[in-house]
C-alpha positions in Angstrom: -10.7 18.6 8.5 -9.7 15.3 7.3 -10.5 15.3 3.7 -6.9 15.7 2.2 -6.0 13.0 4.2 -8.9 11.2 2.8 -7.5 12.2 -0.8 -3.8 11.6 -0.6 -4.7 8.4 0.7 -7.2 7.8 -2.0 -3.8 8.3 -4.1 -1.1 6.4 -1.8 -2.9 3.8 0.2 -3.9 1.9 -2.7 -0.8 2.1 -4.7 -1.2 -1.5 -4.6 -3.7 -1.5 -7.5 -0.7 -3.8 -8.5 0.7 -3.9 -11.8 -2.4 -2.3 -13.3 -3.5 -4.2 -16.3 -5.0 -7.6 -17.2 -3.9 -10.7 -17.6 -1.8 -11.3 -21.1 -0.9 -14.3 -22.9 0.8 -17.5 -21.9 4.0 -16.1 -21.4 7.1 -17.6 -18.9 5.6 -20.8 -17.0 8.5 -20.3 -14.6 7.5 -16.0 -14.0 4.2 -17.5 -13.8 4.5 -19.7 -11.4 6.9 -17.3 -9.8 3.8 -14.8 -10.1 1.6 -16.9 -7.9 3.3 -17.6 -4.9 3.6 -14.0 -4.5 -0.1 -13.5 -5.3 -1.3 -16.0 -3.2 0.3 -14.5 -0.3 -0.4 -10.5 -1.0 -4.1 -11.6 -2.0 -5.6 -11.0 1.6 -2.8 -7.9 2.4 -4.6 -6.5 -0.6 -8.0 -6.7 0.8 -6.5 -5.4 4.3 -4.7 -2.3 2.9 -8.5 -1.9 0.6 -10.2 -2.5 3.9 -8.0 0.5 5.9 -8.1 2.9 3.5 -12.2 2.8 3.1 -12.1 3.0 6.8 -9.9 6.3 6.6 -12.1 7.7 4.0 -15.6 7.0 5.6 -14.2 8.8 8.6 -12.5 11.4 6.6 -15.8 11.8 4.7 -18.7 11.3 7.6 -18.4 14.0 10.7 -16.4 11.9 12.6 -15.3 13.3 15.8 -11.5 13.6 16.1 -11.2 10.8 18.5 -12.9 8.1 16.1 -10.6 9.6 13.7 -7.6 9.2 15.6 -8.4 5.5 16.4 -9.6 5.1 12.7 -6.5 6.4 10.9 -4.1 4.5 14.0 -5.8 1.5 13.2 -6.0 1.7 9.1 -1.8 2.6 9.6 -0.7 -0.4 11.4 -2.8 -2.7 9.3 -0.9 -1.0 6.0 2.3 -1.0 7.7 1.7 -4.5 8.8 0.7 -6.0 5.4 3.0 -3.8 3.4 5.9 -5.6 5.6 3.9 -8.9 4.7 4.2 -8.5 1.2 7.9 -7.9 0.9 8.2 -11.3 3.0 6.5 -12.8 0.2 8.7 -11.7 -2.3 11.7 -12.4 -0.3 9.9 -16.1 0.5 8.8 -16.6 -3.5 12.4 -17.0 -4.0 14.4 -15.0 -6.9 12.2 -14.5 -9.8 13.0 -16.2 -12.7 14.1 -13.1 -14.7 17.3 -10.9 -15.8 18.6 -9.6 -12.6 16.2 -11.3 -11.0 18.2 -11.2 -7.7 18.7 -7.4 -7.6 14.9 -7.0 -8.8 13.9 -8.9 -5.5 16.0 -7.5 -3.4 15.1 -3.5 -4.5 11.4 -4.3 -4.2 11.5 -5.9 -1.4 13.1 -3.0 0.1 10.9 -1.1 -1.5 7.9 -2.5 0.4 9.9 -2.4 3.9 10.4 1.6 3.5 7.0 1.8 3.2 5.7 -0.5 5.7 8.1 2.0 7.9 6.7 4.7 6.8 3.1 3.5 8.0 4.5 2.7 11.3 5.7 6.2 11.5 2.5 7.9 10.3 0.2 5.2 13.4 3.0 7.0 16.1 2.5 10.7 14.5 -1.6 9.9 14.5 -1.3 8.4 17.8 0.6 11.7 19.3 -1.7 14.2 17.6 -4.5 15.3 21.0 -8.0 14.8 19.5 -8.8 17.5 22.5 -7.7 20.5 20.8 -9.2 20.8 17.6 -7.2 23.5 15.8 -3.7 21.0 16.9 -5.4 17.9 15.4 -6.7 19.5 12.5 -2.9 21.3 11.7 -1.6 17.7 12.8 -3.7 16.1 10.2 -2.5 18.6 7.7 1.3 17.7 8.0 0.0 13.8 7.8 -1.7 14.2 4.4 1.8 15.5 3.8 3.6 12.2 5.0 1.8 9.9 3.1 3.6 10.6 -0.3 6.8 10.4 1.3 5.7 6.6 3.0 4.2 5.1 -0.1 6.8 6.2 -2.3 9.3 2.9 -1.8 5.9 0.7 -2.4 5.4 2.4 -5.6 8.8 2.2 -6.0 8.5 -1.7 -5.4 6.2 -2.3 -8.1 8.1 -0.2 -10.7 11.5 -2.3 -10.2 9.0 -5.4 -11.0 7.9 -4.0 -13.8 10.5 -2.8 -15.1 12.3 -6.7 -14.2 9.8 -8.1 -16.6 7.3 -9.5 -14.1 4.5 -7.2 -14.7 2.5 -9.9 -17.1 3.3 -13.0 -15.0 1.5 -10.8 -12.0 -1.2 -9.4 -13.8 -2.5 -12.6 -14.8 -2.6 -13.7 -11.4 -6.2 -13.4 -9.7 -4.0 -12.8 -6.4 -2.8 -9.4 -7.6 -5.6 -8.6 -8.6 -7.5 -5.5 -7.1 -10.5 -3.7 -7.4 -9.8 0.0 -8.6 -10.9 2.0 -6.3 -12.2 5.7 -8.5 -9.9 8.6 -7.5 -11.4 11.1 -5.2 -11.5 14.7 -6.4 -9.0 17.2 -4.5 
């Protein structure tokens, strides 16, 4: 009943597989530097949104009954939304980034990351009003969930796209910060 929530997460939770890539050559010491106080600061967020969505997908995966579900997904949602809204306060706290537009590209992704932070907030309140008592009504309230989560991780995809696209994606690749393990796509 929960496995394409388990999936669309396996696609949206963990949009913050950063900038994808690795590290490339010396490049700006100023965008580096830039680079790092962000990193620093989203390195544990990373781990915490890594941490949630493993903790959606062993529930999503084991025969969890809908209560431990409920509290599972609740929980995994107002970490997200909590270190998602972390992360854009690290961009904003970095300072502007040392690039062409630099202002406007901090400003977009760090609303970028604040729509999405929202956006878990709002999935924790629909999960938290779905009644793990009736079955059929948790399972079609599931459904329409799986159905949110594209919708709430679109402004943090959206986030990283106006970095790259600002010319930070090599300063934060080479960061160990921003850094995360890939997590393999599930199958739908």
């Amino acid at each position: 009943m929960n496995k394409k929530l388990a999936a669309a997460l396996s696609g949206g939770a963990v949009l913050m597989l950063v900038l994808s890539g690795c590290g490339g050559d010396d490049g700006d010491k100023k965008a580096d530097a830039w680079a790092k106080k962000v990193c620093d600061q989203w390195q544990p967020e990373l781990k915490k949104i890594e941490t949630a969505n493993a903790d959606i997908k062993r529930v999503a995966t084991e025969s969890s009954k809908p209560q431990e579900v409920q509290q599972t997904d609740s929980a995994a949602f107002a970490t997200m939304s909590e270190s998602y809204k972390t992360m854009g306060t690290a961009l904003q706290s970095a300072g502007v980034p040392p690039v062409k537009d630099g202002q406007a590209t901090q400003a977009e992704a760090v609303k970028g990351f604040e729509s999405t932070s929202k956006g878990y907030a709002d999935l924790k309140t629909r999960m938290d009003s779905l009644d793990p008592n009736d079955q059929t009504k948790f399972a079609e309230g599931l459904k329409e969930l799986a159905g949110g989560l594209e919708a709430a991780t679109t402004g943090g995809k959206e986030a990283l796209a106006q970095l790259k696209a600002g010319g930070l994606e090599k300063a934060m690749n080479s960061q160990k910060g921003c850094q995360v393990t890939a997590a393999s796509p599930s199958p739908n």
